[in-house]
N, C-alpha and C positions, 0 to 999 in steps of 0.2 A: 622348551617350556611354552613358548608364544604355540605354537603348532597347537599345544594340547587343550589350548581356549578357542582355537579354530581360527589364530591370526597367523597373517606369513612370518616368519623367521626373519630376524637379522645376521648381515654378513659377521658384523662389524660392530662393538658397543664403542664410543668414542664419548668419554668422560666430559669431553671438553662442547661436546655438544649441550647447550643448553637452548631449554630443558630437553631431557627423555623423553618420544613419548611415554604413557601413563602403564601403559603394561609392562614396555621394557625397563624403565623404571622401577618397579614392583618385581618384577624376575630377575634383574641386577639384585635388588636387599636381599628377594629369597635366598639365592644361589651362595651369596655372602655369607646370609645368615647359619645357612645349612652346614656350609663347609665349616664356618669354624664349629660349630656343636659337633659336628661331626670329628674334627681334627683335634677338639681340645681333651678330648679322650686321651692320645697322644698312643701313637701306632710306631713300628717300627721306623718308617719313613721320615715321620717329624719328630722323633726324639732321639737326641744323642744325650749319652752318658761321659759321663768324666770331661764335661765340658769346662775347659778353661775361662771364666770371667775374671779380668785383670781391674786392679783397683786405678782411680785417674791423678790426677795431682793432690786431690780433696781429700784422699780416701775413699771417694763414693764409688760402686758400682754402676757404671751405665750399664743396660741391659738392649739387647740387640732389638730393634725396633716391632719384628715378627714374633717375638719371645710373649709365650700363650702361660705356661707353666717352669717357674725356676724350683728347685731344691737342691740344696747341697749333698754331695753324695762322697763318697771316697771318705778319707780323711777328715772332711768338713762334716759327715752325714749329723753330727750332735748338732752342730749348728742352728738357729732357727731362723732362717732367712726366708724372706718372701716378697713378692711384687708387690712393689707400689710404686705406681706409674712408669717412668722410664727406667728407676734405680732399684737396687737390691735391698731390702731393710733388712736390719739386723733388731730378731725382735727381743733378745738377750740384753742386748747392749741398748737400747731402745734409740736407737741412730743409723742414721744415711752412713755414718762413717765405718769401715770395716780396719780391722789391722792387716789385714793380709786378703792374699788373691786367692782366687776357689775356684775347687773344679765344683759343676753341678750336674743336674739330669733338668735339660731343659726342653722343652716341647716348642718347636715351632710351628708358626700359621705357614704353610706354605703357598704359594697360587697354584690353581687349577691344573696346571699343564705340567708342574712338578709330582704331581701326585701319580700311582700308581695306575696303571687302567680300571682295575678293579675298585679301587676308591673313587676317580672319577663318575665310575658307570654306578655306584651306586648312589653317590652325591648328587647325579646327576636326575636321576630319577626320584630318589627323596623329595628333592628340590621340586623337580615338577608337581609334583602330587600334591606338596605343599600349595605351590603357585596358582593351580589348578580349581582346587578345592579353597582359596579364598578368594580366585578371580570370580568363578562364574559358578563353582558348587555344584556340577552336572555329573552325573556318574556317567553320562552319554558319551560327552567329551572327553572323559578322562582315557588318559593315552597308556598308563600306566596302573594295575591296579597293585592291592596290597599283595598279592604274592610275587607280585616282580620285586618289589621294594623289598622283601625279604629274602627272596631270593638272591637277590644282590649285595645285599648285605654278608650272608651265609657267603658266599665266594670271595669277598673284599676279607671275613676271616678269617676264612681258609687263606688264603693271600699271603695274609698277616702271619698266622699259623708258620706258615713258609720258610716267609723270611728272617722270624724271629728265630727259627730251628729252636724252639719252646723242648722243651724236657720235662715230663710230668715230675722225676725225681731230685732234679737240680731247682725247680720252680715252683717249688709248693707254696703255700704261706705260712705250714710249720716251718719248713728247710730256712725262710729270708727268716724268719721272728729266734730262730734258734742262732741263725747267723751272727742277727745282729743282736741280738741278748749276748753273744760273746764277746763282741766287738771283731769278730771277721773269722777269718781260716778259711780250710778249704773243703770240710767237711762236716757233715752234725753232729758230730760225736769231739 
């Protein structure tokens, strides 16, 4: 990112350095910022299904500290729960407090070096482009233009594509609305 303003790179970002200087400071928020917009989508990588949340002495829900997107799914899917702040709300019951423990479909933030190559490398350049064009706003400089950024994108899909082994006939949005208009099975019919 520093490269693409025409500054040298760092080895090393060390939080505890204060202050940053001013660019690598500004390419730490971007980089930040970009991953999560980018991960809060919620991709094969960061999201598991039938995720166990356990209730604590309270009743309340704690929710795992990197948790981006909660919903109850399985059993629970009627349920209307959602994030507020660290706990699960129950927005039925209009309280922090739950009767019972849930599985859900939660998205997590994950860092950099857990993600995919193909998420990285397109994070990565996003992120620059972004950085770039509010560092110094030179097309000269710019290290990355718009069709790398799509390009990379298109391959982080295909990725995704991949790993989710996606089924045009089992993933439609009739096949899930007919699903759960039934309340489950194993087919449309």
């Amino acid at each position: 990112m520093l490269h693409s303003i025409g500054e040298s790179p760092v080895v090393t970002i060390d939080d505890s350095t204060d202050p940053l200087p001013v660019d690598v400071d500004i390419a730490v928020r971007v980089l930040r910022s970009v991953n999560r917009e980018v991960q809060v989508r919620g991709w094969t990588f960061n999201t598991e299904c039938r995720y166990p949340l356990m209730r604590d002495v309270s009743g309340f829900i704690p929710l795992p500290a990197n948790a981006m997107h909660v919903d109850p799914d399985g059993d629970y899917r009627l349920r209307d729960g959602v994030m507020r702040g660290n706990r699960l709300y129950d927005k039925d019951g209009h309280s922090f407090v739950w009767d019972t423990d849930l599985t859900t479909t939660i998205k997590f933030l994950l860092p950099m070096e857990a993600l995919p190559e193909a998420a990285r490398n397109y994070i990565a350049i996003r992120a620059t482009r972004r950085f770039q064009a509010g560092a110094v706003g030179s097309p000269s400089l710019n290290g990355f233009t718009e069709s790398d950024e799509v390009s990379a994108k298109v391959l982080m899909e295909h990725d995704e594509s991949d790993a989710g082994d996606y089924n045009m006939h089992r993933d439609t949005a009739d096949h899930a609305s007919a699903f759960i208009y039934r309340g489950g099975g194993t087919g449309p019919y």
